[in-house]
N, C-alpha and C positions, 0 to 999 in steps of 0.2 A: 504493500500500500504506500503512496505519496502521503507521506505527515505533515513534510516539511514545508512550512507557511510561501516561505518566499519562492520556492519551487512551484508549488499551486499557483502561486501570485505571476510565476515566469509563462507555466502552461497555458495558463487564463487568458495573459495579455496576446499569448504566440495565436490561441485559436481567432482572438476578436481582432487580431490582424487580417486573418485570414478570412473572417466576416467580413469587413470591408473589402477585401481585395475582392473578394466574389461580387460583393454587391457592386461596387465602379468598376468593373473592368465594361459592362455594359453603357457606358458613354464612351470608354475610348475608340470601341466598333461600332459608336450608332450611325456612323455617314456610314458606312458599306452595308450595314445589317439594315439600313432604311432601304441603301439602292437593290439588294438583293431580294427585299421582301415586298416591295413597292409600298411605304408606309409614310405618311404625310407627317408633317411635325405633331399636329396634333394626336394623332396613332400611336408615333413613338413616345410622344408624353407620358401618355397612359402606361407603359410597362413598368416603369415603377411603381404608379398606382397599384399592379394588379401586386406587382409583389408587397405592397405595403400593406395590402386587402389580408395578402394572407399572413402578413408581420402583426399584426398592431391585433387582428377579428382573434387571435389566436394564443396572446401575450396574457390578457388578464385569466384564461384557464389555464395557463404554468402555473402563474404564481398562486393560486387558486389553492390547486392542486399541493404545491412547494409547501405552504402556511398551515395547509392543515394536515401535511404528512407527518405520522411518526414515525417511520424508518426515515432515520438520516440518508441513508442509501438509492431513495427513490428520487433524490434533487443530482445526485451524482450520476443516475440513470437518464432524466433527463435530457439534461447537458450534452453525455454521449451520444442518446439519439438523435438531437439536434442538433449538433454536430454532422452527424453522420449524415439523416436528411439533405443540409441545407447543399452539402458538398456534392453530393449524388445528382442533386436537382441541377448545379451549377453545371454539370460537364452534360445533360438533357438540355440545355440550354443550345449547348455545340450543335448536339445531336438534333435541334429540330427543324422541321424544310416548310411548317407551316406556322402562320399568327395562332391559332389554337394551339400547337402542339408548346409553342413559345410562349403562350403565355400561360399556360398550364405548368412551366416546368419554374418559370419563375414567383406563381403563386406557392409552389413548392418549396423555392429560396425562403421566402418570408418564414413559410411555419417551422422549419429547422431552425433559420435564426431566432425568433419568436423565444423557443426552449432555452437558447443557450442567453439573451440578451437579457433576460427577465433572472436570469438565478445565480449569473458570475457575479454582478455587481453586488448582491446581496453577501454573499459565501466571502468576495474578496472583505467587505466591512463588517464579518465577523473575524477574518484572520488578521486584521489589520491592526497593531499595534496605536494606544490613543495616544492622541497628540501627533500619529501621522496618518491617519485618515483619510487625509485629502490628497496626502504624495502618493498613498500607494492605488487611491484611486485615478491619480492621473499618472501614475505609468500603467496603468492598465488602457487608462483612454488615449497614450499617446499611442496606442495602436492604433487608434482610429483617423488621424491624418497618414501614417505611414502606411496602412493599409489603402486606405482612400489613395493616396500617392501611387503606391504599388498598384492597384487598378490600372488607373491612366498608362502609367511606365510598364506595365508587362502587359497590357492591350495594344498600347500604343507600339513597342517592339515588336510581340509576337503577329501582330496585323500586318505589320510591314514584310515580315517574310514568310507567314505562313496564313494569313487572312482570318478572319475576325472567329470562325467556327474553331480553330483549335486554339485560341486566349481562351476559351471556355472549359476547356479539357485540362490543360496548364492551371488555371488556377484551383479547379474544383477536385483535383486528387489528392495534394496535399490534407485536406480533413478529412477524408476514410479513413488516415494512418491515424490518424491524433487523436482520431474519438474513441480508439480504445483505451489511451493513457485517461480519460476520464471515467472510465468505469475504474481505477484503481486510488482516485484521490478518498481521503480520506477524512471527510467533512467531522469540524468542530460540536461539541453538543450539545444542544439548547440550554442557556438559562431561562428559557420562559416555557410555558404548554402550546402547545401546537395549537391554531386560533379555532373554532369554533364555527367561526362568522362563514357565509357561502357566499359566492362571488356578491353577490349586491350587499348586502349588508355589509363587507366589506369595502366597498365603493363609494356608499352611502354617509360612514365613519371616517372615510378620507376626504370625502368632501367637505366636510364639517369642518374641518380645520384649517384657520385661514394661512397658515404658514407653507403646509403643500398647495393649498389652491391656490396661491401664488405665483409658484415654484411653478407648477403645472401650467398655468395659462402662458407665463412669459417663456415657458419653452416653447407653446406652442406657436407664438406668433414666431420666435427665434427658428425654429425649426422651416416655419412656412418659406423665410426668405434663405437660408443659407440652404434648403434644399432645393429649390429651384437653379439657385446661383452653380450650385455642383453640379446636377444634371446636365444645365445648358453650357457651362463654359466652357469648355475644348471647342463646341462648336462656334459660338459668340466669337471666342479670337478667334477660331480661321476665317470664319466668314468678314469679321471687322477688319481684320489687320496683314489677311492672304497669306497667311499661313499654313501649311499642309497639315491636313486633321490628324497626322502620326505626329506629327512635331508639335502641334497645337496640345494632345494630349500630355506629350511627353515633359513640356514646359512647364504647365498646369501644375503637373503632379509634382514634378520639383520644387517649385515654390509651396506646393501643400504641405509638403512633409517636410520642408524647413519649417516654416511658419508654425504646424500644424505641432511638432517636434518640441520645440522654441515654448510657445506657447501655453502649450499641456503643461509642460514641465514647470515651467515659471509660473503657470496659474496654480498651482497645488503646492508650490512652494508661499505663494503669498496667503492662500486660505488658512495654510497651516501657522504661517508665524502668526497671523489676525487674531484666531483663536486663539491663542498659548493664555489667555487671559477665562476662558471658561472654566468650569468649575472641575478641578480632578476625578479619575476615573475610579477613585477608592480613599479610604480613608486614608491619617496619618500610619495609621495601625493598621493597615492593609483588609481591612473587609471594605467588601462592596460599597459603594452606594445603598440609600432605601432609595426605592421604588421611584417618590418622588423626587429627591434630588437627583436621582438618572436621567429624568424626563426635562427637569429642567435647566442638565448641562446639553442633553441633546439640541432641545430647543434653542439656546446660544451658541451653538456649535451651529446650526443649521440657519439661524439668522444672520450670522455673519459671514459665511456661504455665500448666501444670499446677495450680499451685499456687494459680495468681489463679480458675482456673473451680471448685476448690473451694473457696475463699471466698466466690465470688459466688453460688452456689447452697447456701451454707450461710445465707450473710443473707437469700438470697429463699424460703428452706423458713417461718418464724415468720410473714414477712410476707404469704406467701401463706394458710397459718392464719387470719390476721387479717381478710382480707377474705371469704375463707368465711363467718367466722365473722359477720360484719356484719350490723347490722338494718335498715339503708338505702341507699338509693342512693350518696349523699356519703359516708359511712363507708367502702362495698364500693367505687367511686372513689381515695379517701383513701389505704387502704392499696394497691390495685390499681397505684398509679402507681410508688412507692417499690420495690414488688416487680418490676416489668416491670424497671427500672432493674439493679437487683443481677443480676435471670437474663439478658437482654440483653449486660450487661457481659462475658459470657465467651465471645458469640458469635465472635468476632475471636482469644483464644487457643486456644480446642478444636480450630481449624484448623489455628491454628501449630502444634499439639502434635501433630494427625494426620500433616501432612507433614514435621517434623521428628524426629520419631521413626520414622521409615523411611528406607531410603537414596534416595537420588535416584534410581537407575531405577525404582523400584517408588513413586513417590508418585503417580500417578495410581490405580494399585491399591489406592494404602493407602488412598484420599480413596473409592476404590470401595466396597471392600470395610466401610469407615465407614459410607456411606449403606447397606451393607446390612444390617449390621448392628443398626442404631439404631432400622430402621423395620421386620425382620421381628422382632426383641423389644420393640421402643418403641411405636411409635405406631400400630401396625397393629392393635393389638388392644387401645389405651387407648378407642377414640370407642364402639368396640360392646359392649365390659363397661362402661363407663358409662351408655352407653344401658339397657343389659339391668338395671343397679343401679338405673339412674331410673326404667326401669319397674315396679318389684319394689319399692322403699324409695321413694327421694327422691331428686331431683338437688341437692341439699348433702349428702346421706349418700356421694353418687359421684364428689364433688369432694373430697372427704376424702383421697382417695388422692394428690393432688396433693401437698402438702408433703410426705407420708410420702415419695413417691419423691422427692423434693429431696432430702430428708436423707439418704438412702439414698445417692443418685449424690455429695454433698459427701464422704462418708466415704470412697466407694473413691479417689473424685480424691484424695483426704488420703493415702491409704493407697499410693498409687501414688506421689505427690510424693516422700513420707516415704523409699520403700523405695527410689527411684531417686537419693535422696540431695538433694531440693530443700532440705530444712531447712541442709545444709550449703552450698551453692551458694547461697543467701540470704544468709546470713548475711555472704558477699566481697560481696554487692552495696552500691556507695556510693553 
């Protein structure tokens, strides 16, 4: 069995690399997988949709499922399968010669990731040492530019010499190997009872609390605009600035996984020193926490969270303006990198904030109930109203929408921080 935390923490981060790299490699083949399938911008919008249909319809019965299991062993199972799913679907993806057979295989994508997106981030903030909670959530999430990066960069490669149907083979076999090391982790063991509650009633108690529904809504406006901005940009620069859409991806994803890299890192380092002022994880004489004061060092742990992801999607709303706005490649580059940095930066707290602003039996639900949130109002409907805007105006008139929703999602994280009392819990911090 895997014991070892930071091993867990290593395997965790390697597979939700390889989540992303499945999920983007599919924009760096969408010029040739449009011209081979005959599919209009707005057609190809929808493929994410469908895979998000089956990400987001499919995330709150994991955690569901996770919260009120009493075999530890059943959230490690999981994982593996989802795992195993989402990898299998990815290389059907190569494999398919029709619109239905495609986007059957990417509704596939979704509900494997689904399993494994809904229960690592949970499991990683039980093994997570306090006072680094937020570091060890963002090098989990610095997989998520690097992977996103790696999409673009092994689509964009493997297109150029071997055409867009075996980038989908390449990326999707690496996880059949890996999801068997997830049947041997060795999950930590409850300090609470396994919850009770059945999906709604669990939904129902997370809504009720204005520190997640905060948390929730400002990801979702956050989600809507930076997932549009991914889908379409490889193509946005080659079509703006004539660039060939292998080079266009390949750029892209370089600046992603610096910035994205960059970013993560530095935002989990700043969450965590913010915090160093919440309340300890056990006495001077080392017993626990009671009940109550757990609840409310979470809670300042999670409102100050809070506070770093609306700053950092306040400073990437101007700088993402900035590179819309841009007349060339090095310019739209220039600002592109500085902004990946600031929205990156809050992947690592938006996490803490989701599972600490829930109780511990219900944070598999709340991590659920998150992902569905964020992508049935976020991203499931930002790629095909952009598409539909770029077919109708211009694809810079439909990137427009990107900062406005940054600033959007800054104000409610503000608003949420503010009201849950972060400006005061700041302020002890030394």
């Amino acid at each position: 069995m895997i014991r070892n935390p930071k091993i867990i923490l290593t395997l965790l981060t390697g597979l939700n690399l390889l989540n992303y790299l499945d999920r983007y490699v599919l924009s760096a083949v969408l010029v040739p997988l449009q011209a081979d399938l005959r599919l209009s911008n707005l057609v190809a919008g929808l493929l994410p949709t469908v895979f998000l249909i089956g990400y987001f319809a499919t995330s709150p019965v994991f955690g569901a499922w996770a919260d009120r299991a009493g075999d530890r062993g059943t959230r490690r199972t999981l994982i593996a399968a989802g795992v195993a799913i989402w990898s299998a679907a990815t290389v059907a993806s190569g494999l398919a010669r029709t619109m239905v057979s495609l986007i059957a295989a990417r509704a596939a994508v979704g509900v494997g990731e689904a399993s494994f997106a809904t229960l690592a981030p949970a499991l990683i903030d039980r093994l997570a040492p306090e006072g680094r909670k937020s570091g060890w959530m963002a090098f989990y999430c610095a997989a998520t530019p690097v992977g996103s990066a790696l999409g673009y960069l092994v689509g964009g490669a493997v297109l150029h010499g071997h055409g867009w149907r075996t980038a989908f083979y390449v990326t999707g076999g690496p996880g059949l190997a890996l999801a068997l090391f997830c049947l041997r982790i060795a999950e930590p063991a409850d300090r609470w009872k396994p919850s009770e509650s059945n999906l709604l009633d669990a939904a129902r108690n997370l809504a009720r609390m204005p520190l997640y529904r905060a948390a929730v809504l400002g990801y979702c406006v956050y989600t809507f605009a930076i997932g549009g901005f991914a889908y379409w940009a490889p193509k946005y620069v080659s079509e703006r600035y004539g660039l060939a859409v292998a080079r266009a991806s390949i750029d892209f994803g370089l600046v992603t996984v610096l910035g994205g890299v960059l970013g993560t890192v530095f935002g989990g380092w700043v969450a965590d020193r913010a915090a160093r002022g919440r309340p300890p994880a056990g006495t001077s004489s080392g017993a626990p926490l009671s009940e109550a004061d757990s609840a409310r060092a979470d809670a300042t742990c999670a409102r100050i969270h809070l506070g770093v992801c609306a700053a950092s999607s306040g400073v990437g709303a101007p700088l993402a303006a900035a590179a819309i706005a841009a007349t060339t490649t090095g310019l739209f580059f220039g600002w592109t990198l500085p902004c990946q940095i600031a929205l990156f930066s809050l992947s690592g707290p938006i996490n803490v904030v989701l599972l600490r602003s829930a109780p511990p039996a219900l944070r598999a639900s709340a991590m659920a109930l998150a992902i569905f949130a964020i992508h049935a109002l976020g991203d499931l409907w930002s790629p095909p109203l952009m598409g539909l805007v770029a077919d109708h105006a211009s694809m810079p008139v439909a990137m427009a929408g990107v900062p406005i929703g940054l600033v959007v999602a800054a104000f409610v994280w503000w608003r949420g921080a503010v009201a849950s009392g972060w400006l005061t819990a700041a302020s002890r911090v030394r």
